[in-house]
C-alpha positions in Angstrom: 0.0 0.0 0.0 1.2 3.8 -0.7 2.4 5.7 1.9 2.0 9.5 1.2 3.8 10.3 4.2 6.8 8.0 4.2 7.3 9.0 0.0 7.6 12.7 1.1 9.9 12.2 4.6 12.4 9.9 2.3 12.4 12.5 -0.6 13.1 15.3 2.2 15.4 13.2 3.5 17.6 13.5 0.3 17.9 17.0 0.8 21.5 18.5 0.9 21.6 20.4 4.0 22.2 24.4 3.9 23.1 26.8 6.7 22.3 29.6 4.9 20.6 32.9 6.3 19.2 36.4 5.7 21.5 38.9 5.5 20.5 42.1 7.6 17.8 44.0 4.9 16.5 41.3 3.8 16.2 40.2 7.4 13.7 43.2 7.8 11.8 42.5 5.3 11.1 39.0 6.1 9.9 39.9 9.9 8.1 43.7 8.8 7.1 43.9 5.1 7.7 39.7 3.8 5.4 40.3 0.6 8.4 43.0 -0.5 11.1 40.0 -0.8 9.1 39.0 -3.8 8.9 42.2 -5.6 12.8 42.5 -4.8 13.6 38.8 -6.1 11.8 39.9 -8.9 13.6 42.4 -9.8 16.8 40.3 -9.9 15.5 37.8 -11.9 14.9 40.7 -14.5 18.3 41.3 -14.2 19.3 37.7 -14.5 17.5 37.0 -17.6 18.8 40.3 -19.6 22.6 38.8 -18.2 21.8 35.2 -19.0 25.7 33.4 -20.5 27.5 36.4 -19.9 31.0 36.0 -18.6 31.7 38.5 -16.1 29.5 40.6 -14.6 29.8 43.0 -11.4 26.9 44.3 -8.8 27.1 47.4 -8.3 26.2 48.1 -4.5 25.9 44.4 -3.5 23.7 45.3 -0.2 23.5 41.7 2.0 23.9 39.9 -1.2 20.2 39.0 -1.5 19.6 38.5 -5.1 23.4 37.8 -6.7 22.9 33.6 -6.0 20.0 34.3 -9.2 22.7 36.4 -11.5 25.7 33.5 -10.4 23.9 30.9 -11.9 23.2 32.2 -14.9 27.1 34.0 -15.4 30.8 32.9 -15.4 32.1 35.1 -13.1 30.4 37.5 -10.4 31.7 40.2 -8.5 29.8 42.0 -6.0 30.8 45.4 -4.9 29.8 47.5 -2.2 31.3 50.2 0.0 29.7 48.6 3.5 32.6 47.2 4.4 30.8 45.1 7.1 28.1 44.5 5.6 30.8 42.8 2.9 32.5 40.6 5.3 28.9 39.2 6.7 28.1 38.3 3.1 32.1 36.3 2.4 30.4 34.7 5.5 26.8 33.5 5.1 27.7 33.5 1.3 30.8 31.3 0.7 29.0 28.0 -0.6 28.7 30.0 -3.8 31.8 29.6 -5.6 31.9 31.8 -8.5 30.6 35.2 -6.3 32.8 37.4 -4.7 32.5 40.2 -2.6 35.1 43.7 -2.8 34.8 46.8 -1.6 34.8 49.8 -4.7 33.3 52.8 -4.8 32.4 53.6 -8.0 32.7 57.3 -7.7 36.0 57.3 -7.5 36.8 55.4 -10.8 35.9 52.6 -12.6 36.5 49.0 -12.0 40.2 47.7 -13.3 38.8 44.6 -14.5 36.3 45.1 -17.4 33.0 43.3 -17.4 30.6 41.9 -20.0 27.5 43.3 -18.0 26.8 45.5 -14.7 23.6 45.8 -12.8 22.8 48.1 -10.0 19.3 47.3 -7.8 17.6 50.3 -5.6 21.4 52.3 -5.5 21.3 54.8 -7.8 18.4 56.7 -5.7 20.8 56.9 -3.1 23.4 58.3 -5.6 23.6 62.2 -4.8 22.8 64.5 -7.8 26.4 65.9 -7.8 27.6 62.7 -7.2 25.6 61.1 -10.5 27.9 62.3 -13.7 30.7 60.5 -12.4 29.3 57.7 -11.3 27.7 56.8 -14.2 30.7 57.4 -16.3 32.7 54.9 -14.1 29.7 52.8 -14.6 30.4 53.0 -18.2 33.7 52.7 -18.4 33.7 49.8 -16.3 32.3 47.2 -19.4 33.5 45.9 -22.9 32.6 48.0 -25.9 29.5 45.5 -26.3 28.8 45.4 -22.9 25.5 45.4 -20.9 24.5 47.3 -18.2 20.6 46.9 -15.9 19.5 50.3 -13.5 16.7 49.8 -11.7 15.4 51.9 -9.4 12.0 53.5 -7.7 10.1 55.9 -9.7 9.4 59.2 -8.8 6.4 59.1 -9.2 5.6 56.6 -6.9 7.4 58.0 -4.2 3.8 59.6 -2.0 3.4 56.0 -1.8 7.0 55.4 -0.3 7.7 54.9 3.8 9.4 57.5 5.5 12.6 55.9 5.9 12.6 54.9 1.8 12.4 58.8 1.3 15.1 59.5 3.8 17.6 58.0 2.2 16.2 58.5 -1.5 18.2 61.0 -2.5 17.8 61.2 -6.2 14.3 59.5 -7.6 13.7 60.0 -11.0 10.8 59.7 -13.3 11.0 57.2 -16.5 12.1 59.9 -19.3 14.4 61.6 -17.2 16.5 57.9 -16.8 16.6 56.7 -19.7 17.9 60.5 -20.4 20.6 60.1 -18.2 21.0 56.6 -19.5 21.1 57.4 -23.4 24.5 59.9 -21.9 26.7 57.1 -21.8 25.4 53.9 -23.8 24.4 54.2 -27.0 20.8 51.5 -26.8 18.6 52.2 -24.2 15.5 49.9 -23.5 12.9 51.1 -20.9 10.5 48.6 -18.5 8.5 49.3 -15.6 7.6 47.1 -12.7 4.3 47.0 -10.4 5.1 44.8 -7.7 6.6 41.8 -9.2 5.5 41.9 -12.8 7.9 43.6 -15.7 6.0 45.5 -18.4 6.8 48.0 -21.2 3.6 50.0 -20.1 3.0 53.9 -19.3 6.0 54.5 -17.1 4.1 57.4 -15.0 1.9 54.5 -13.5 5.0 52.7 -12.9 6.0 52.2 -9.2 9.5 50.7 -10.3 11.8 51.4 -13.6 14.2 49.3 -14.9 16.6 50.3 -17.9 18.4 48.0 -20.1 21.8 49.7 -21.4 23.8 48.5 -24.3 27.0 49.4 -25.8 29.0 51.9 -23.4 29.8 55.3 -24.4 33.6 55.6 -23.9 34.2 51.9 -23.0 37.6 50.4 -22.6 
């Protein structure tokens, strides 16, 4: 006779065991605001399908690592950057059973990365970019990929922000509405491709209704 039970405790049995946790933010959101985790996921899995048999690729303010294990499996080579230098150790950490994602500090303000990447992503940093601080930034962005090379910004839209927490708006520093990114976008790659987000789904719809954008960025303007 079938056992339901017994077929399910020996398949979960098989299970290779993982002692693998949150990092801090997404720690948060798991206890306060869960439902968010999936719109964030999402996002990387945007990111991770525009990336798809890339060689190497670098994250661009890393955070607790959250999404990179989705961009590693789909890449050769991936190097998350941030400039919390804590935070950077805790992922090297909780992080190591990944072996082709590594973790550096660079501040990309200062210049761009020495070794040159096929692609370069950046989730929920650039609104935390100040305006002065932009011009640069994005150049070293840039500069940082092969002449062919990919780049994905996403980040929340302006327009969304009356709908944003308090904290979200303390520290977003430099929200911007649809046009004006893929403006700043088409100043230093030559394709730009616009998509909005509500929640978790990706859409090329009205981007004023849009409570996230995303910008797909090809072929760098001054590449290496």
């Amino acid at each position: 006779m079938n056992d339901s039970k017994s077929q399910w405790l020996g398949l979960r049995g098989k299970l290779k065991k993982y002692d693998v946790r949150l990092g801090t933010a997404s720690a948060q959101d798991y206890v306060h605001d869960a439902k968010h985790l999936s719109f964030a996921i999402s996002r990387y899995k945007f990111v991770a399908k525009m990336l798809v048999g890339l060689g190497h690729v670098i994250e661009v303010g890393c955070g607790d690592g959250f999404g990179a294990p989705l961009i590693a499996q789909v890449v050769g080579e991936l190097t998350c950057t941030d400039i919390d230098e804590e935070q950077l150790r805790d992922n090297c950490a909780r992080l190591a059973v990944f072996e082709n994602i590594s973790f550096e500090y660079y501040d990309f303000r200062e210049k761009s990365h020495p070794k040159t990447a096929e692609g370069l992503y950046l989730v929920d940093v650039l609104e935390h970019i100040f305006p002065e601080e932009e011009a640069r930034f994005m150049s070293h962005l840039a500069g940082s990929l092969t002449a062919r090379g990919v780049a994905v910004i996403g980040t929340p839209n302006a327009s969304a922000d009356i709908h944003a927490s308090e904290n979200s708006k303390i520290g977003h520093v430099n929200l911007k509405q649809g046009e004006q990114l893929r403006a700043l976008c088409q100043r230093h790659f030559h394709n730009v491709f616009m998509f909005g987000m509500n929640d978790e789904v990706v859409h090329t719809g009205f981007l004023p209704m849009s409570h996230y954008l995303m910008a797909l960025c090809v072929a760098p303007r001054g590449s290496r």
